[in-house]
CHARMM internal coordinates of N, CA and C (Angstrom, degrees):
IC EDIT
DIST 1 N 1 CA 1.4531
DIST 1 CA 1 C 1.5245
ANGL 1 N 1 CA 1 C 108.60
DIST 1 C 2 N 1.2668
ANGL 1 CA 1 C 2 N 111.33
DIHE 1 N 1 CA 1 C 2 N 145.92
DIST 2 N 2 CA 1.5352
ANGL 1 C 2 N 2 CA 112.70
DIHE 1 CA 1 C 2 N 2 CA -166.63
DIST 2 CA 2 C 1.7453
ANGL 2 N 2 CA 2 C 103.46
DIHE 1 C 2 N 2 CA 2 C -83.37
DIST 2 C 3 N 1.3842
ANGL 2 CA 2 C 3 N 113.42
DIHE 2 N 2 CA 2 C 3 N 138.59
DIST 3 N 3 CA 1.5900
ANGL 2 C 3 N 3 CA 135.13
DIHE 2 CA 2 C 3 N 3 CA 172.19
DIST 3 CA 3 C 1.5172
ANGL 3 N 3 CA 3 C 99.86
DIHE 2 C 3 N 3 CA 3 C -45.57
DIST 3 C 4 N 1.3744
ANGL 3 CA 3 C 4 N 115.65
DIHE 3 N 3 CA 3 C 4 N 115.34
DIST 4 N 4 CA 1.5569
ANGL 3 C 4 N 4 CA 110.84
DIHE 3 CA 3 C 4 N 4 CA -179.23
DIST 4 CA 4 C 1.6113
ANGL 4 N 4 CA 4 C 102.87
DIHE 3 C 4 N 4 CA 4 C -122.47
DIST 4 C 5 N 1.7336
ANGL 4 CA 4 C 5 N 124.23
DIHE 4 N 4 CA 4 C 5 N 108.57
DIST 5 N 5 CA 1.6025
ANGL 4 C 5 N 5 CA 106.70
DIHE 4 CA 4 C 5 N 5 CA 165.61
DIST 5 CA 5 C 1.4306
ANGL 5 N 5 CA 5 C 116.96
DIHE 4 C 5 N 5 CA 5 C -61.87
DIST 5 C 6 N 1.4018
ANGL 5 CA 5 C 6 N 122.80
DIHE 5 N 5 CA 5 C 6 N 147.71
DIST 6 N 6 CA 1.5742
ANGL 5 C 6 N 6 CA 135.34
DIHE 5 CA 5 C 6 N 6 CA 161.66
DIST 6 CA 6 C 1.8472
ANGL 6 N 6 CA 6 C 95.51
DIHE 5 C 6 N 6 CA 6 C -38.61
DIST 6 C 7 N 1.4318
ANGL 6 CA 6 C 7 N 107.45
DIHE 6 N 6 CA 6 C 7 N 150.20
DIST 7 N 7 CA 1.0783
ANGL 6 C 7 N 7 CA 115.77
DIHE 6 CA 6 C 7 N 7 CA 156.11
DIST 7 CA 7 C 1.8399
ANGL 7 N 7 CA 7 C 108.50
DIHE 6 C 7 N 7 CA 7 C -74.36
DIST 7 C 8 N 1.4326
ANGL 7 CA 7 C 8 N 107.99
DIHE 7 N 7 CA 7 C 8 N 153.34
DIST 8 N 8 CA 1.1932
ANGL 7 C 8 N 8 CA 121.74
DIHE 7 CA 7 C 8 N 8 CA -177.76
DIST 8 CA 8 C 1.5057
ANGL 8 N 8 CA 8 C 108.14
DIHE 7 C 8 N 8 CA 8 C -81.65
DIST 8 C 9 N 1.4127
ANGL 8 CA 8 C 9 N 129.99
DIHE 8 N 8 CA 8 C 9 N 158.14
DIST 9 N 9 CA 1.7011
ANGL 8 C 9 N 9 CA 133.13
DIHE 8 CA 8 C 9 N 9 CA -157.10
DIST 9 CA 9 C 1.6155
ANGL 9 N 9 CA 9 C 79.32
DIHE 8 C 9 N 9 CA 9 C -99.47
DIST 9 C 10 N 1.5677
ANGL 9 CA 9 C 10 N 90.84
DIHE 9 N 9 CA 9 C 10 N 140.36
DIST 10 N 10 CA 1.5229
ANGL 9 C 10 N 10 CA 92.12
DIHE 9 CA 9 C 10 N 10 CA 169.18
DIST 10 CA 10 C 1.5697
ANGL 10 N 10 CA 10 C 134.64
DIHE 9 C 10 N 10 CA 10 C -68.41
DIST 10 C 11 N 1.1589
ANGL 10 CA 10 C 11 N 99.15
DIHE 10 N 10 CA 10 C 11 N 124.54
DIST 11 N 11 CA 1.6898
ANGL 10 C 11 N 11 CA 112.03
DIHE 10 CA 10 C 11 N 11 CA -172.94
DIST 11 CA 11 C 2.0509
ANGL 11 N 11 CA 11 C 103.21
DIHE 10 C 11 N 11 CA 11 C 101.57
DIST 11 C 12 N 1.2340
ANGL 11 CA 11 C 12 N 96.81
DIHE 11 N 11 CA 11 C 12 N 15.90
DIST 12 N 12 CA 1.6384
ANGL 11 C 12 N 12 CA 103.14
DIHE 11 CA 11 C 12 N 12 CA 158.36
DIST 12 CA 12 C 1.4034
ANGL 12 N 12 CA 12 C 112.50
DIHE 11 C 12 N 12 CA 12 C -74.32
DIST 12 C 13 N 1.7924
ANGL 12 CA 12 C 13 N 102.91
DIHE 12 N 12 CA 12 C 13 N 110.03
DIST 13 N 13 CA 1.9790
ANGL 12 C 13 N 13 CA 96.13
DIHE 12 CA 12 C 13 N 13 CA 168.99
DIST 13 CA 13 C 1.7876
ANGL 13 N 13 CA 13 C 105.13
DIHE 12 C 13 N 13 CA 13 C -47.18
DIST 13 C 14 N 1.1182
ANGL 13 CA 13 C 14 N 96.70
DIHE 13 N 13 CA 13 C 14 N 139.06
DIST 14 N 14 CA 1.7239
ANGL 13 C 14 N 14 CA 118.77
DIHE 13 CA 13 C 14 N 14 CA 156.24
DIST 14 CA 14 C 1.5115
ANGL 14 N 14 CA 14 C 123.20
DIHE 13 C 14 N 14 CA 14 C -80.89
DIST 14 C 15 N 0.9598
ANGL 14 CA 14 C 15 N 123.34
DIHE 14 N 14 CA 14 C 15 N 101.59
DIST 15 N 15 CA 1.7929
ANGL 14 C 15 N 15 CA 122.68
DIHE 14 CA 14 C 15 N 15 CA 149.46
DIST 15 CA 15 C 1.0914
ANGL 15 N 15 CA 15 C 115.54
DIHE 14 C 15 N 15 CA 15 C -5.38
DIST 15 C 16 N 1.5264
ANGL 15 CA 15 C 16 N 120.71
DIHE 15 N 15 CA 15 C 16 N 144.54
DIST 16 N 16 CA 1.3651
ANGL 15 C 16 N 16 CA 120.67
DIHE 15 CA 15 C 16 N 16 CA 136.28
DIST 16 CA 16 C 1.1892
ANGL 16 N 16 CA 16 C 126.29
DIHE 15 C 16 N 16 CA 16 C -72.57
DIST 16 C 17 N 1.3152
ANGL 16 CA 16 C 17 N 133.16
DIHE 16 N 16 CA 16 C 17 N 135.82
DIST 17 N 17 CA 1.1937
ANGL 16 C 17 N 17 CA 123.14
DIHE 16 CA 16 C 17 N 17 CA 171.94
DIST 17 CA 17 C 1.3993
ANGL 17 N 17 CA 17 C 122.71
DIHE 16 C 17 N 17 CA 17 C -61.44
DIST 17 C 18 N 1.1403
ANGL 17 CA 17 C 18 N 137.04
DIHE 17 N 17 CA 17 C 18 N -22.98
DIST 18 N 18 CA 1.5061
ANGL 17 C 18 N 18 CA 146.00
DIHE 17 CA 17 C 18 N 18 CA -154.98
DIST 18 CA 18 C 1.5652
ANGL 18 N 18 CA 18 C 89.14
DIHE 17 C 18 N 18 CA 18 C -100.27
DIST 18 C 19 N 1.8236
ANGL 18 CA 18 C 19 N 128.73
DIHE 18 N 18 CA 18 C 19 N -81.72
DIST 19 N 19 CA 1.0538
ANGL 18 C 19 N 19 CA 143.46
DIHE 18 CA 18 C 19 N 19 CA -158.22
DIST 19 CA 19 C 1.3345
ANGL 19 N 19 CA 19 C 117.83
DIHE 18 C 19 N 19 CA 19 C -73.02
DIST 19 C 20 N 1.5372
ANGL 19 CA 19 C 20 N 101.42
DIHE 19 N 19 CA 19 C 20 N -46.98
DIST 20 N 20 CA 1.7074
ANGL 19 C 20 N 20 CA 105.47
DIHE 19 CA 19 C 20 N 20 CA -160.15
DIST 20 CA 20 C 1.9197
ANGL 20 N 20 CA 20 C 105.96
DIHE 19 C 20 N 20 CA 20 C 107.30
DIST 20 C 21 N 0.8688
ANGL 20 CA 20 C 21 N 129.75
DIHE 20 N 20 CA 20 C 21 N -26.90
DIST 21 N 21 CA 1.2361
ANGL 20 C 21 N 21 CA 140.40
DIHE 20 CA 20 C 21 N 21 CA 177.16
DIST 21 CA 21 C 1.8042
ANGL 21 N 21 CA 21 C 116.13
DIHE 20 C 21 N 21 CA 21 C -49.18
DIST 21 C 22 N 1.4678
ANGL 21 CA 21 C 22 N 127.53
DIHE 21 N 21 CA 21 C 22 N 139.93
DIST 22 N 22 CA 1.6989
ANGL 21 C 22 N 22 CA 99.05
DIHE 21 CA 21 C 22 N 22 CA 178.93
DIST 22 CA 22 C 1.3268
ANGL 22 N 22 CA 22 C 102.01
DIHE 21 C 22 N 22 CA 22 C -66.57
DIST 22 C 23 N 1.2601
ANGL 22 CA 22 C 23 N 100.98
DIHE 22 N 22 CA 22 C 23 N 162.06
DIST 23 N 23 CA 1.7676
ANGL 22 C 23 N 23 CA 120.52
DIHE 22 CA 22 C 23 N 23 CA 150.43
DIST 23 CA 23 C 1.2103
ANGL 23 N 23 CA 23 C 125.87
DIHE 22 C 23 N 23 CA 23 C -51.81
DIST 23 C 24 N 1.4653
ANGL 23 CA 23 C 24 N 95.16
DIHE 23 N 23 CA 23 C 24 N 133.67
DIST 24 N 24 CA 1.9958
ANGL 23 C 24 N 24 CA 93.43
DIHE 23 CA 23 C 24 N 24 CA -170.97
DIST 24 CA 24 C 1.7601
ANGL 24 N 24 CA 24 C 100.91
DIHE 23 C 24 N 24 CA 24 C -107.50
DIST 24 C 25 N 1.3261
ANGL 24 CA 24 C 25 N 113.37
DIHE 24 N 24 CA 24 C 25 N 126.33
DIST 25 N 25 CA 1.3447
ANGL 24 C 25 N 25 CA 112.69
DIHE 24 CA 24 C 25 N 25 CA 177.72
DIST 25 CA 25 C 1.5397
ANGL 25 N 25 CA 25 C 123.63
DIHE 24 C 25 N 25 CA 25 C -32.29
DIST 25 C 26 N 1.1571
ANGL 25 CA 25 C 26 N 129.79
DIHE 25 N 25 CA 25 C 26 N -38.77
DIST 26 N 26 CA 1.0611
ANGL 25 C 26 N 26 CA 120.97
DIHE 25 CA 25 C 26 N 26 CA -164.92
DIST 26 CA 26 C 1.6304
ANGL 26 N 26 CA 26 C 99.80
DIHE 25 C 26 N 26 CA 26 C -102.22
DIST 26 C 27 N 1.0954
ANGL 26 CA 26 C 27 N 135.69
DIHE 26 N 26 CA 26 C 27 N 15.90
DIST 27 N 27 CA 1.9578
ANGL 26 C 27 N 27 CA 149.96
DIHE 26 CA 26 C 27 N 27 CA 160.62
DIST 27 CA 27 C 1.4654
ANGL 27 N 27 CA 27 C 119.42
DIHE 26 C 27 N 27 CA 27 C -135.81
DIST 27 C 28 N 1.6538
ANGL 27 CA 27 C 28 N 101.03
DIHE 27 N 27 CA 27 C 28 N 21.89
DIST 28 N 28 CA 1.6197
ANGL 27 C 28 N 28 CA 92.58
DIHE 27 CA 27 C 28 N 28 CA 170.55
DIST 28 CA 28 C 1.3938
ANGL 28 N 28 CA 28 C 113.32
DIHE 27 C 28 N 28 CA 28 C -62.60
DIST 28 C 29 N 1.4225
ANGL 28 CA 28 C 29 N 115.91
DIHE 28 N 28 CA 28 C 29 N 152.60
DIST 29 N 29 CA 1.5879
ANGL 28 C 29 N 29 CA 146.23
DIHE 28 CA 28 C 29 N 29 CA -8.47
DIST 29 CA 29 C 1.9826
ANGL 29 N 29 CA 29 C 105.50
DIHE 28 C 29 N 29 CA 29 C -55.51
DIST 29 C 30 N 1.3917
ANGL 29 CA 29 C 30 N 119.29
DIHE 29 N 29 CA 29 C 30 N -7.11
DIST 30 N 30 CA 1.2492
ANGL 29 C 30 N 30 CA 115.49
DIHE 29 CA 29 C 30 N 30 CA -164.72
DIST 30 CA 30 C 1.3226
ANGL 30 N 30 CA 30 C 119.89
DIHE 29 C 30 N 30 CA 30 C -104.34
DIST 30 C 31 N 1.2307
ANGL 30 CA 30 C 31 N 115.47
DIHE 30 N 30 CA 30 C 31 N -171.62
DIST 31 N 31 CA 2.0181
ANGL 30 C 31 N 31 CA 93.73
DIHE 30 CA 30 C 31 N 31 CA -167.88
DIST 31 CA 31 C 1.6778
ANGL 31 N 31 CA 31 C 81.55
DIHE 30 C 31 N 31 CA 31 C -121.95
DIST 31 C 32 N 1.5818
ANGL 31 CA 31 C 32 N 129.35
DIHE 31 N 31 CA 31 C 32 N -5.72
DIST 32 N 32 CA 1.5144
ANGL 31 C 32 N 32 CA 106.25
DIHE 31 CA 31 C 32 N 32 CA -175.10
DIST 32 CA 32 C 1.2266
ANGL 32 N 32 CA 32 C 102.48
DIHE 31 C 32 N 32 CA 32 C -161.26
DIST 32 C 33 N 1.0343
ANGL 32 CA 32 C 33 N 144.59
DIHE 32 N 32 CA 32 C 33 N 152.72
DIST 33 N 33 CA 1.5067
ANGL 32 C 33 N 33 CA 145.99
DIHE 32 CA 32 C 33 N 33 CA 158.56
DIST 33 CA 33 C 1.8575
ANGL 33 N 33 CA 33 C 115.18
DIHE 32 C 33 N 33 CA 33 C -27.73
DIST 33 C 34 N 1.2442
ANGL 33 CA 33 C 34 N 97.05
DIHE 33 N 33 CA 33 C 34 N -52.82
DIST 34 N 34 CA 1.8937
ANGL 33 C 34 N 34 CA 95.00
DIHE 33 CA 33 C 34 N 34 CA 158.68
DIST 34 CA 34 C 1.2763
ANGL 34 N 34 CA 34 C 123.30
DIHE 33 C 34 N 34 CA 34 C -27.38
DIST 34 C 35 N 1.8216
ANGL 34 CA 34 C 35 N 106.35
DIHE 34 N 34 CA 34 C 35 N -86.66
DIST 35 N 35 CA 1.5325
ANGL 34 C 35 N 35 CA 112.84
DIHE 34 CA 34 C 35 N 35 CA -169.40
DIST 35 CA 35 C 1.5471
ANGL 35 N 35 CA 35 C 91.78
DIHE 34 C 35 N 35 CA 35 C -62.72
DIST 35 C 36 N 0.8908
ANGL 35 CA 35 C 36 N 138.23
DIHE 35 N 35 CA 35 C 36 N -19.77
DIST 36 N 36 CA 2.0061
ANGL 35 C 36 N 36 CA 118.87
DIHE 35 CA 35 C 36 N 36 CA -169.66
DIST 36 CA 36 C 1.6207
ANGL 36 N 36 CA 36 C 77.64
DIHE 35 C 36 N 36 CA 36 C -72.43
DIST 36 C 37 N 1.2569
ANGL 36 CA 36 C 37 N 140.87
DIHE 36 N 36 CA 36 C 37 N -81.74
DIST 37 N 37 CA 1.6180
ANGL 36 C 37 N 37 CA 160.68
DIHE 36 CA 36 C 37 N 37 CA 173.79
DIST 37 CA 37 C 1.4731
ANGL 37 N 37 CA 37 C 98.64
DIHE 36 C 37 N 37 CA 37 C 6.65
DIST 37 C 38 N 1.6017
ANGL 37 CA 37 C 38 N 122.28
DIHE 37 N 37 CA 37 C 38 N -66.38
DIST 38 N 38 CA 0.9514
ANGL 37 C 38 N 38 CA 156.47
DIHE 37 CA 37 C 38 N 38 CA -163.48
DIST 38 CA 38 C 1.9199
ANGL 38 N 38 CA 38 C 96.73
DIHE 37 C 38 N 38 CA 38 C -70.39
DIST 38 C 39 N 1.1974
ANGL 38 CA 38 C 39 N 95.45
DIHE 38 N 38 CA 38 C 39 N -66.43
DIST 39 N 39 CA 1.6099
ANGL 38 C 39 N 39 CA 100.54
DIHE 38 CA 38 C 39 N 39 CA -179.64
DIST 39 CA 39 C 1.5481
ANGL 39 N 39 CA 39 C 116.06
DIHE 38 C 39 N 39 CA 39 C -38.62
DIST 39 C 40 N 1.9543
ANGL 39 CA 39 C 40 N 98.72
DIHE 39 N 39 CA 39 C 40 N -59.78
DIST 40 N 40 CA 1.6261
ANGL 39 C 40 N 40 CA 92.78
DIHE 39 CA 39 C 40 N 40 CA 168.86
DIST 40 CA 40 C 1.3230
ANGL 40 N 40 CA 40 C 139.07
DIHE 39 C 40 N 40 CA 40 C -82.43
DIST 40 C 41 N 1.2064
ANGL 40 CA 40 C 41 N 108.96
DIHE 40 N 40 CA 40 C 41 N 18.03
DIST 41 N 41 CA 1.5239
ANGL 40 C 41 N 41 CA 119.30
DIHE 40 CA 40 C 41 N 41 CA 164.41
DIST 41 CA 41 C 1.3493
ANGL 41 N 41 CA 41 C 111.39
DIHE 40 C 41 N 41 CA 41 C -86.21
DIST 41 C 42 N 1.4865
ANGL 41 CA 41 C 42 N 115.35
DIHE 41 N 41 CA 41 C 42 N -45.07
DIST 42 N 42 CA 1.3688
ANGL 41 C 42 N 42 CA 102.30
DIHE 41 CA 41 C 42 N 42 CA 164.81
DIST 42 CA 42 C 1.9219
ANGL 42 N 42 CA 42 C 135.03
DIHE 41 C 42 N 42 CA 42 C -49.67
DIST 42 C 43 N 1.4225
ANGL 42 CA 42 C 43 N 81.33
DIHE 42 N 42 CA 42 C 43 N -33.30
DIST 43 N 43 CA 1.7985
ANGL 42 C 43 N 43 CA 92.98
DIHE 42 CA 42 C 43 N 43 CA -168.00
DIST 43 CA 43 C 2.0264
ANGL 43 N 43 CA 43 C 96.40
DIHE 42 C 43 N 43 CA 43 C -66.79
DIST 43 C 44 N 1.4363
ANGL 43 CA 43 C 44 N 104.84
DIHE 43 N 43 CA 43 C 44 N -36.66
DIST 44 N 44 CA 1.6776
ANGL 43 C 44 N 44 CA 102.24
DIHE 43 CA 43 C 44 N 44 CA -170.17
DIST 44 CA 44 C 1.2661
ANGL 44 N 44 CA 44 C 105.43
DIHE 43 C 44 N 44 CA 44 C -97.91
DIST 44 C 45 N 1.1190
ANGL 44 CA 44 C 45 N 127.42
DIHE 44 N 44 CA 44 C 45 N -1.01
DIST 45 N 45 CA 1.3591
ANGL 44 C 45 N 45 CA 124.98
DIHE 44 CA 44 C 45 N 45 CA 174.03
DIST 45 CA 45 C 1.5132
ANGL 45 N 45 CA 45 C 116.41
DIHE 44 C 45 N 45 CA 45 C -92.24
DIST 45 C 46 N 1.8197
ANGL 45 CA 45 C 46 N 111.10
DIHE 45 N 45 CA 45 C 46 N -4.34
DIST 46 N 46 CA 1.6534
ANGL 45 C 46 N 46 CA 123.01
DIHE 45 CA 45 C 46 N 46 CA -166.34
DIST 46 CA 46 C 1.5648
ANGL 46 N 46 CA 46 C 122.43
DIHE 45 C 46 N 46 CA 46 C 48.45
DIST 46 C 47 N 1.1378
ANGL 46 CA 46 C 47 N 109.14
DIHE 46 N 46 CA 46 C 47 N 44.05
DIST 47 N 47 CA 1.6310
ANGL 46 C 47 N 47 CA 151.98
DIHE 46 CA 46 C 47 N 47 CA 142.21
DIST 47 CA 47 C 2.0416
ANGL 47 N 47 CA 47 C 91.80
DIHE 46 C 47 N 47 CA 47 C -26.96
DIST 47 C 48 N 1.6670
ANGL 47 CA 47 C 48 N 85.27
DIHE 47 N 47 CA 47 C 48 N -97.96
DIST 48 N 48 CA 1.0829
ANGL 47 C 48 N 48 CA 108.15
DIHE 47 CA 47 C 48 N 48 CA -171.39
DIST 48 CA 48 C 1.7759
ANGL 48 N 48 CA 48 C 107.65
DIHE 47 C 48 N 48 CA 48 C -102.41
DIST 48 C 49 N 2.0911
ANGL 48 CA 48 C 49 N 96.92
DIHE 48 N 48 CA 48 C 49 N 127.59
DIST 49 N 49 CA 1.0221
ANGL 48 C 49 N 49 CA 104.78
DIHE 48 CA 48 C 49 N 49 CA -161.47
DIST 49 CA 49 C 1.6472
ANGL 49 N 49 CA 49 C 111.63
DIHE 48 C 49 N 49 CA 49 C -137.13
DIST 49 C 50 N 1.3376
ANGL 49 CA 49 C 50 N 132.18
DIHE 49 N 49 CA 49 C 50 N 146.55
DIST 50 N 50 CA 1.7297
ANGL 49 C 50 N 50 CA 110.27
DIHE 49 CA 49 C 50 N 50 CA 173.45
DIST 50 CA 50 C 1.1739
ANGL 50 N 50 CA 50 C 110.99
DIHE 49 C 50 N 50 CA 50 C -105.27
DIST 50 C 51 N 1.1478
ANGL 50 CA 50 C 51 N 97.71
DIHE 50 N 50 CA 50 C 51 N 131.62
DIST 51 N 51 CA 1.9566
ANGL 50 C 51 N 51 CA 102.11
DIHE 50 CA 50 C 51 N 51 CA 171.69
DIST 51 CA 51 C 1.0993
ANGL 51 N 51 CA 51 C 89.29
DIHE 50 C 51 N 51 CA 51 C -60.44
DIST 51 C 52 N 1.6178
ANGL 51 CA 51 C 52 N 91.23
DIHE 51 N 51 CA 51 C 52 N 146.90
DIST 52 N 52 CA 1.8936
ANGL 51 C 52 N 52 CA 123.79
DIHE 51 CA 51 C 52 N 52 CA 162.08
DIST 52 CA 52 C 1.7268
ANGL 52 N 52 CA 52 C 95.07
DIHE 51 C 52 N 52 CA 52 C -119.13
DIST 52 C 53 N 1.5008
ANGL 52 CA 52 C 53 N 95.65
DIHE 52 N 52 CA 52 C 53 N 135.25
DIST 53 N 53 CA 1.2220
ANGL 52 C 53 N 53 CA 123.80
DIHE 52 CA 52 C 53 N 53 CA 149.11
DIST 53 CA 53 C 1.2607
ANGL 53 N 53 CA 53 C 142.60
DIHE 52 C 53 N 53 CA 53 C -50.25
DIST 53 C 54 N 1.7195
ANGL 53 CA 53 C 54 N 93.00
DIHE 53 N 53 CA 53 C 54 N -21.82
DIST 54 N 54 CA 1.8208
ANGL 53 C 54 N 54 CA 98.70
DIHE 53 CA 53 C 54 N 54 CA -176.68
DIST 54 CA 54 C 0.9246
ANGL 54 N 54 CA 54 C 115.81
DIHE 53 C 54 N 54 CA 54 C -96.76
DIST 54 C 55 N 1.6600
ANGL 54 CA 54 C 55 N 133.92
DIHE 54 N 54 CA 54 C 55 N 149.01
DIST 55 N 55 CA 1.8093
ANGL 54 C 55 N 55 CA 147.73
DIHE 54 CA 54 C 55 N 55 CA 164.94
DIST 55 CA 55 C 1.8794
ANGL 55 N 55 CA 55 C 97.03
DIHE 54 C 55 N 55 CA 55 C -41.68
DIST 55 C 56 N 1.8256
ANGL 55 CA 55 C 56 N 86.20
DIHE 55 N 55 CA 55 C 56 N 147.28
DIST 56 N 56 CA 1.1494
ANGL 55 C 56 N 56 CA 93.19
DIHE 55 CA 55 C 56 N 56 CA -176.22
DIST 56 CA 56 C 1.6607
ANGL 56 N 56 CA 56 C 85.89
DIHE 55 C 56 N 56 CA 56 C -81.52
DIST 56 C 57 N 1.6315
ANGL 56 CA 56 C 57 N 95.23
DIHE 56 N 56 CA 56 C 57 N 164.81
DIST 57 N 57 CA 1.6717
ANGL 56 C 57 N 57 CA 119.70
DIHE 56 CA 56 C 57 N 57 CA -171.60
DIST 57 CA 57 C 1.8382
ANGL 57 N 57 CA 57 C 100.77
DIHE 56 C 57 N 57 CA 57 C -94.48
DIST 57 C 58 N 1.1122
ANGL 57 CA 57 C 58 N 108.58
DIHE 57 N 57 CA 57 C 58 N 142.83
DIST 58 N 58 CA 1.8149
ANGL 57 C 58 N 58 CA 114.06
DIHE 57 CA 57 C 58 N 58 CA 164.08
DIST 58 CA 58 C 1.4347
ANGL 58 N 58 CA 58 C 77.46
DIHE 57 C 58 N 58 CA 58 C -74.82
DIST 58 C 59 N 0.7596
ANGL 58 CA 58 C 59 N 129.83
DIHE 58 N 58 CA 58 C 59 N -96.89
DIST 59 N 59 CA 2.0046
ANGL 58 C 59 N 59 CA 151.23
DIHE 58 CA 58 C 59 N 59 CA -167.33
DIST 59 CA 59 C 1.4851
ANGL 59 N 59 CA 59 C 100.25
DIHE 58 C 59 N 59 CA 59 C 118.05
DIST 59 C 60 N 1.1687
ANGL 59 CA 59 C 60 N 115.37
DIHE 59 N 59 CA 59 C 60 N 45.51
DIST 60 N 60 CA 1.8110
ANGL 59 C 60 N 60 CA 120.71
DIHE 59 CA 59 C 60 N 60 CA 137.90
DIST 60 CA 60 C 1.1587
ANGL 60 N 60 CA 60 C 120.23
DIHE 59 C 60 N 60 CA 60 C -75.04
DIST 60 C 61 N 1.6486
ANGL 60 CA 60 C 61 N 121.65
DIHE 60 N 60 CA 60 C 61 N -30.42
DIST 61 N 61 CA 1.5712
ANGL 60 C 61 N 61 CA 127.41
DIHE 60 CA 60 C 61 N 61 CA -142.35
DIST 61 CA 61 C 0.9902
ANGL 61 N 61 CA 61 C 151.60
DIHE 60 C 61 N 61 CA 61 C 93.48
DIST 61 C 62 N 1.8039
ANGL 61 CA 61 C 62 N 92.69
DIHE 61 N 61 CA 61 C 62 N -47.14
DIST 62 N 62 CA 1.5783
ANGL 61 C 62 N 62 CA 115.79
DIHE 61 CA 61 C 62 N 62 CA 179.06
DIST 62 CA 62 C 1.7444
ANGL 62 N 62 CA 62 C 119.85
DIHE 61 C 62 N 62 CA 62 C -72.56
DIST 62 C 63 N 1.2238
ANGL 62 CA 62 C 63 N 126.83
DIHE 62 N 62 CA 62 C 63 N 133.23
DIST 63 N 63 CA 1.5029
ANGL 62 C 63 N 63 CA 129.42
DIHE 62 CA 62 C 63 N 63 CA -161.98
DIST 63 CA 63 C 1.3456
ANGL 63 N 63 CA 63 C 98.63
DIHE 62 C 63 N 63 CA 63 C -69.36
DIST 63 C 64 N 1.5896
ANGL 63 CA 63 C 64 N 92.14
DIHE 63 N 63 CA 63 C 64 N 162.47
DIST 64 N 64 CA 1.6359
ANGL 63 C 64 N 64 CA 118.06
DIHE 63 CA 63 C 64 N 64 CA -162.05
DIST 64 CA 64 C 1.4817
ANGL 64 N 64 CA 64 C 83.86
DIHE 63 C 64 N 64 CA 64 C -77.54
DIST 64 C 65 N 1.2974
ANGL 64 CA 64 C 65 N 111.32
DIHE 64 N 64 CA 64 C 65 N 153.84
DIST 65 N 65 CA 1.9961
ANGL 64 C 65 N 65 CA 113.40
DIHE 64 CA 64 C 65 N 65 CA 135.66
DIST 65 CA 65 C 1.4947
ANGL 65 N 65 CA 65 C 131.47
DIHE 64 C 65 N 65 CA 65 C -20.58
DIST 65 C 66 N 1.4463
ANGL 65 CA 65 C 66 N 91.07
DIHE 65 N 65 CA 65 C 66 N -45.68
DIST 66 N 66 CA 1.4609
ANGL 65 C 66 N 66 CA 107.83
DIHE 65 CA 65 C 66 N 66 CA -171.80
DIST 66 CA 66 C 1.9001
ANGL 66 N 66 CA 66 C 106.24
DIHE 65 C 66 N 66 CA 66 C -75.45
DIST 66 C 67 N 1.2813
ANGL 66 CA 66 C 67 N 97.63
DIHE 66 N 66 CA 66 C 67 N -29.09
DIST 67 N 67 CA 1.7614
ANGL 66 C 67 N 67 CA 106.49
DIHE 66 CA 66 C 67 N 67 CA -165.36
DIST 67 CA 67 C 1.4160
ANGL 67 N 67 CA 67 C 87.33
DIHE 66 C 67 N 67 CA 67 C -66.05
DIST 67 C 68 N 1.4593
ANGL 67 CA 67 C 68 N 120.95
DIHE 67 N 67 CA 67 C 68 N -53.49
DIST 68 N 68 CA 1.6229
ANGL 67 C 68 N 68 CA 99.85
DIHE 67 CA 67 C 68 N 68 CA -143.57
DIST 68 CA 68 C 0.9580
ANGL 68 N 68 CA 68 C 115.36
DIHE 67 C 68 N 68 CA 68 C -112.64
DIST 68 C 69 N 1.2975
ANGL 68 CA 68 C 69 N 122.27
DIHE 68 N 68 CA 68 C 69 N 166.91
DIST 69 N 69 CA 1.9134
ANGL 68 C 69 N 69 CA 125.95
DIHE 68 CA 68 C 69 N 69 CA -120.53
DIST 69 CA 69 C 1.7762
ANGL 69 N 69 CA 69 C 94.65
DIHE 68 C 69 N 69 CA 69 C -133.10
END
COOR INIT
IC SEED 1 N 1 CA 1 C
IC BUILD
């Protein structure tokens, strides 16, 4: 079963995700223009990524060995 945190009580400061610092209203989830800065460098730099499940593709089309039956 997947790791679930409690929701936070309303009007609980929020973390930064990057620092640890609270969240500053005007860069929530972030506490400053930095860690947000920081955040999207990770996302375009492929930092942060989701596994896929699927076989890599030739990209001919034509089925693997393995595909056909």
């Amino acid at each position: 079963m997947a790791d679930r945190k409690a929701p936070l009580p309303q009007g609980a400061p929020r973390a930064c995700p990057i620092c640890g610092k609270p969240a500053s209203d005007a860069y929530v989830p972030f506490c400053s223009k930095h860690c947000a800065d920081v955040d999207l460098h990770r996302w375009l730099s492929g930092v942060y990524a989701v596994p896929s499940a699927e076989e890599a593709d030739d990209g001919d089309g034509a089925p693997r060995p393995s595909d056909a039956d």
